[in-house]
C-alpha positions in Angstrom: -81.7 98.8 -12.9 -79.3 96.4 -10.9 -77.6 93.8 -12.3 -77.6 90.3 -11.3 -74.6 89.3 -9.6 -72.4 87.3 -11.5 -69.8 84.2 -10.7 -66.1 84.8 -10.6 -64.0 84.6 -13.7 -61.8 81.8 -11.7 -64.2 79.8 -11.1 -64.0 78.1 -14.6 -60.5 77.8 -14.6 -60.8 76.1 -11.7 -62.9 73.7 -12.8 -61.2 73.2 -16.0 -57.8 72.6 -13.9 -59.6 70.5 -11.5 -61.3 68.1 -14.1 -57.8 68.4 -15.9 -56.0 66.8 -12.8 -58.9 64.3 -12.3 -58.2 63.0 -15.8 -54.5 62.8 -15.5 -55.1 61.0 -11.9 -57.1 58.3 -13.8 -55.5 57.6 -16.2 -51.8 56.9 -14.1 -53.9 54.9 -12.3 -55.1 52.6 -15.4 -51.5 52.5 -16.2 -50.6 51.5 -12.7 -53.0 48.4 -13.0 -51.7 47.1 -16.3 -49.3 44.8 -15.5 -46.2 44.3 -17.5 -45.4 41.5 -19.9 -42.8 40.3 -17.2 -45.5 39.5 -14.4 -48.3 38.8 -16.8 -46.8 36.0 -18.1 -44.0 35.0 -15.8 -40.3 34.6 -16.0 -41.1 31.7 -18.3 -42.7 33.6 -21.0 -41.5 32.3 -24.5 -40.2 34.6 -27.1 -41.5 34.7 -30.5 -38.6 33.6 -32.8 -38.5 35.9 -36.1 -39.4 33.6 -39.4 -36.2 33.6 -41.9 -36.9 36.0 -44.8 -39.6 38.3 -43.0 -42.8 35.7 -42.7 -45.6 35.1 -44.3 -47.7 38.1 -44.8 -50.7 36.6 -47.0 -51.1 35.2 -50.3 -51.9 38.9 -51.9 -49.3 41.0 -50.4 -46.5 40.9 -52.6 -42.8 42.2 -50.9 -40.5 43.8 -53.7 -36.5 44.7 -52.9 -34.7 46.1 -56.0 -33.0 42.7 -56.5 -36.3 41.0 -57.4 -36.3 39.4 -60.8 -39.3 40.6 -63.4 -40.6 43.0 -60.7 -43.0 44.4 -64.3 -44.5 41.1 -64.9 -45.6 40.8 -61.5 -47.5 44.2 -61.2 -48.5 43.5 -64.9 -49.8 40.4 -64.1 -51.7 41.7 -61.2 -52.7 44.8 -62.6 -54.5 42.2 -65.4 -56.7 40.6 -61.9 -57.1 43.6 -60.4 -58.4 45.5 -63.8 -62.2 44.7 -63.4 -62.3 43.7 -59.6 -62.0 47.4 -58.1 -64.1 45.9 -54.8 -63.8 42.7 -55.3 -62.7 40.6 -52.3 -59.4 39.6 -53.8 -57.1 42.3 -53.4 -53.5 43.2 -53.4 -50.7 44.7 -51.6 -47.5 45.9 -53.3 -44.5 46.9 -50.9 -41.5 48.0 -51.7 -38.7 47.7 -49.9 -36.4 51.2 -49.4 -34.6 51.5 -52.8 -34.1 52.6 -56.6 -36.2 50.8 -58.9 -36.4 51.8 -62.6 -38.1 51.5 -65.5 -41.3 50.3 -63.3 -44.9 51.6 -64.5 -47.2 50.3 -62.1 -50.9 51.3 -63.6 -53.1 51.8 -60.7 -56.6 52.4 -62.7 -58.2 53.3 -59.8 -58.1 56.8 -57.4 
């Protein structure tokens, strides 16, 4: 019995390499066409000034450093909200900024 002939084992390495390349060729090209910021906009392009105290992040995004007063009776307070209105549209966000903070007992209620 003969056996049929079979391809190289190169051959997909080659192609693998070849479609590799192709790939990288694209996509220096995309990054070729983006322009920057400088010649998308001009020379004239204004810069976004930074709000004093870190902006405005939302209404339900709370920011705590550990120099904020009654940080407890905030979580509490929103822990009481947040207690029956596991998917309810108004949620929270509690950051905390790098620091120690004691004697906080944040109760989640929910995994």
């Amino acid at each position: 019995m003969h056996a049929p002939p079979t391809a190289p084992r190169s051959a997909p390495r080659r192609h693998r390499r070849s479609k590799a390349l192709g790939f990288a060729a694209l996509a220096v090209s995309l990054l070729m066409a983006v322009p920057t910021a400088q010649t998308a906009f001009g020379e004239e392009s204004q810069q976004v000034q930074a709000v004093p105290g870190g902006g405005d992040l939302g209404p339900n995004v709370h920011v705590f450093d550990p120099s904020t007063p009654d940080i407890q009776g905030k979580v509490d307070e929103i822990f009481k909200k947040q207690e029956s209105a596991q998917f309810g549209l108004d949620r929270y966000a509690l950051l905390f900024k790098p620091g120690t903070y004691d004697n906080i007992n944040a109760q989640i209620g929910f995994y």
